[in-house]
LUMFI-634203 format. One record per residue (C-alpha): chain; residue number from 1; residue in one letter; x, y, z. Coordinates in Angstrom, 3 decimals. Example, Ala and Ser with C-alpha at 12.3 -4.5 7.8 and 13.67 -1.06 7.14 Angstrom:
BEGIN
ATOM c   k r       px       py       pz
ATOM A   1 a   12.300   -4.500    7.800
ATOM A   2 s   13.670   -1.060    7.140
//
This chain:
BEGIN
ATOM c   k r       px       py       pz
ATOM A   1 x   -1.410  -14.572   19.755
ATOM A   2 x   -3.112  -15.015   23.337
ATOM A   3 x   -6.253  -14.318   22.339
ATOM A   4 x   -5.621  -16.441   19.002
ATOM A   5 x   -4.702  -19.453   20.666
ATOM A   6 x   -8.173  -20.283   22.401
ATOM A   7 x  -10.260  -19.553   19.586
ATOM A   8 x   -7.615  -21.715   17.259
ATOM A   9 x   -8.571  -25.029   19.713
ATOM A  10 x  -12.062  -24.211   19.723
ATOM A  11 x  -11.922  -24.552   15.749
ATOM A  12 x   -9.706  -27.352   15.869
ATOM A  13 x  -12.299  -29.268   17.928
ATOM A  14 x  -15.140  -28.537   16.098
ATOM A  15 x  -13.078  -29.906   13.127
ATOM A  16 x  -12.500  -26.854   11.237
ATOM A  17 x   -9.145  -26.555   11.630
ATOM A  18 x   -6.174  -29.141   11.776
ATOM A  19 x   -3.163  -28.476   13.160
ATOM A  20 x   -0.249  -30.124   11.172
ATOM A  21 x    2.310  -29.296   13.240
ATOM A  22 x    2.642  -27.221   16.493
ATOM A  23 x    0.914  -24.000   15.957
ATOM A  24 x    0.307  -24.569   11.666
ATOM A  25 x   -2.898  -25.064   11.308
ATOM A  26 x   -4.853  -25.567    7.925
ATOM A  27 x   -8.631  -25.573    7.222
ATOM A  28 x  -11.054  -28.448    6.614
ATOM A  29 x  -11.617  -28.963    2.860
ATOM A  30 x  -15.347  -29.076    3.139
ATOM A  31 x  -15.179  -25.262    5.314
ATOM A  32 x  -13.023  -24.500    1.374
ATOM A  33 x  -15.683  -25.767   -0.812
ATOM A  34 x  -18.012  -24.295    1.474
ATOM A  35 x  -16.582  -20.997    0.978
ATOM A  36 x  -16.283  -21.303   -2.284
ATOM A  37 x  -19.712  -22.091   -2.707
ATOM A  38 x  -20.868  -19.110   -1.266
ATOM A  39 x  -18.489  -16.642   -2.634
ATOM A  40 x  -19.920  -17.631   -6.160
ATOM A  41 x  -23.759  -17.406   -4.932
ATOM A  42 x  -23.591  -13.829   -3.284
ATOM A  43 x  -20.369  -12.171   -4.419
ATOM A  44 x  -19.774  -10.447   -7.887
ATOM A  45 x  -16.684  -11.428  -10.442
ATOM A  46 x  -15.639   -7.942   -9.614
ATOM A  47 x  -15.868   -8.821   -5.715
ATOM A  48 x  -14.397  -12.038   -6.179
ATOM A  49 x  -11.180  -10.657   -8.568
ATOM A  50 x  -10.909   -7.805   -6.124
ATOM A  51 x  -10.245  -10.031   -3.360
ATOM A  52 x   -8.014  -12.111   -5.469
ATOM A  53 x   -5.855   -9.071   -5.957
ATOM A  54 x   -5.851   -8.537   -2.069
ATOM A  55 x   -4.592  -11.523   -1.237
ATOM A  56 x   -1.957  -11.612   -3.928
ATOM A  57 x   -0.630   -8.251   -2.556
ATOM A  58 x   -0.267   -9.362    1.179
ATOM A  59 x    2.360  -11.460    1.149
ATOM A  60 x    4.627   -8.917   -0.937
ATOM A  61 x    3.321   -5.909    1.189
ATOM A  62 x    4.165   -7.965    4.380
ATOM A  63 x    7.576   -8.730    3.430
ATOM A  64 x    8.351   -5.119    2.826
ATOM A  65 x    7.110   -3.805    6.037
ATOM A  66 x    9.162   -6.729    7.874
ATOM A  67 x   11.871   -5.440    5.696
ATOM A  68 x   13.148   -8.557    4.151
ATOM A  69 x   12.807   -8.629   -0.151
ATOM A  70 x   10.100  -10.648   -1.880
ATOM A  71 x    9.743  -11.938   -5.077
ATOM A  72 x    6.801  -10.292   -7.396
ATOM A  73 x    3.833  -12.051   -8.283
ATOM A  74 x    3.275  -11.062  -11.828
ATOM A  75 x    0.276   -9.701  -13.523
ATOM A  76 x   -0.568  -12.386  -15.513
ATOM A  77 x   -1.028  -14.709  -12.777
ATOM A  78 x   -4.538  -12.378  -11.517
ATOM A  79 x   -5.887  -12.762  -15.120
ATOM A  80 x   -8.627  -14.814  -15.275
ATOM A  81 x   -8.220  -18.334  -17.432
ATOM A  82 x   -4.968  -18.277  -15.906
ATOM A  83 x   -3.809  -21.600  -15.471
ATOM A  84 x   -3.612  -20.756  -11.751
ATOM A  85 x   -6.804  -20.260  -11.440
ATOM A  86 x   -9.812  -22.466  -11.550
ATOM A  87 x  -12.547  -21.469  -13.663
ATOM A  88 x  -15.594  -19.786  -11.996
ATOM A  89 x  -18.447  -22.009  -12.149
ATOM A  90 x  -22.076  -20.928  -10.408
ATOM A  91 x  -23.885  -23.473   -8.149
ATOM A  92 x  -27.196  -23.690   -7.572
ATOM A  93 x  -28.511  -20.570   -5.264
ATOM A  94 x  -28.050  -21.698   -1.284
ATOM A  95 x  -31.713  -21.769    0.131
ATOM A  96 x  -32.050  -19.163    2.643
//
């Protein structure tokens, strides 16, 4: 968390972070749609559902190794149309 906390206010100054409350910090909607736009100019549906499926198993898998229960996401949620999720749409290519 030392080596967290500088590079946290460096973000937070550059305005890609805010911090909500003391040491919860959330990021900038434009660095989301940013992201977004760039995981659907380079990265494959099978990329993109991959890391869907990551970060729907990291919350239960940290939650076991801390050793406390956690309530499990089910499958349906990870299928695509879900109501969940947003559609995939493709915009146009990001000049390089």
């Amino acid at each position: 968390m030392r080596r967290a906390r500088p590079l946290l206010a460096e973000l937070s100054r550059a305005h890609l972070l805010t911090e909500d409350a003391p040491g919860r910090y959330r990021r900038h909607d434009l660095l989301r749609a940013h992201a977004l736009e760039l995981t659907l100019a380079y990265d494959t549906e099978e990329d993109r559902r991959a890391a869907f499926q990551r970060l729907l198993a990291h919350p239960p898998h940290t939650a076991h190794r801390a050793g406390r229960p956690f309530p499990a996401v089910g499958p349906a949620l990870a299928e695509p149309g879900h109501p969940a999720l947003p559609a995939p749409r493709r915009p146009p290519p990001v000049p390089r």
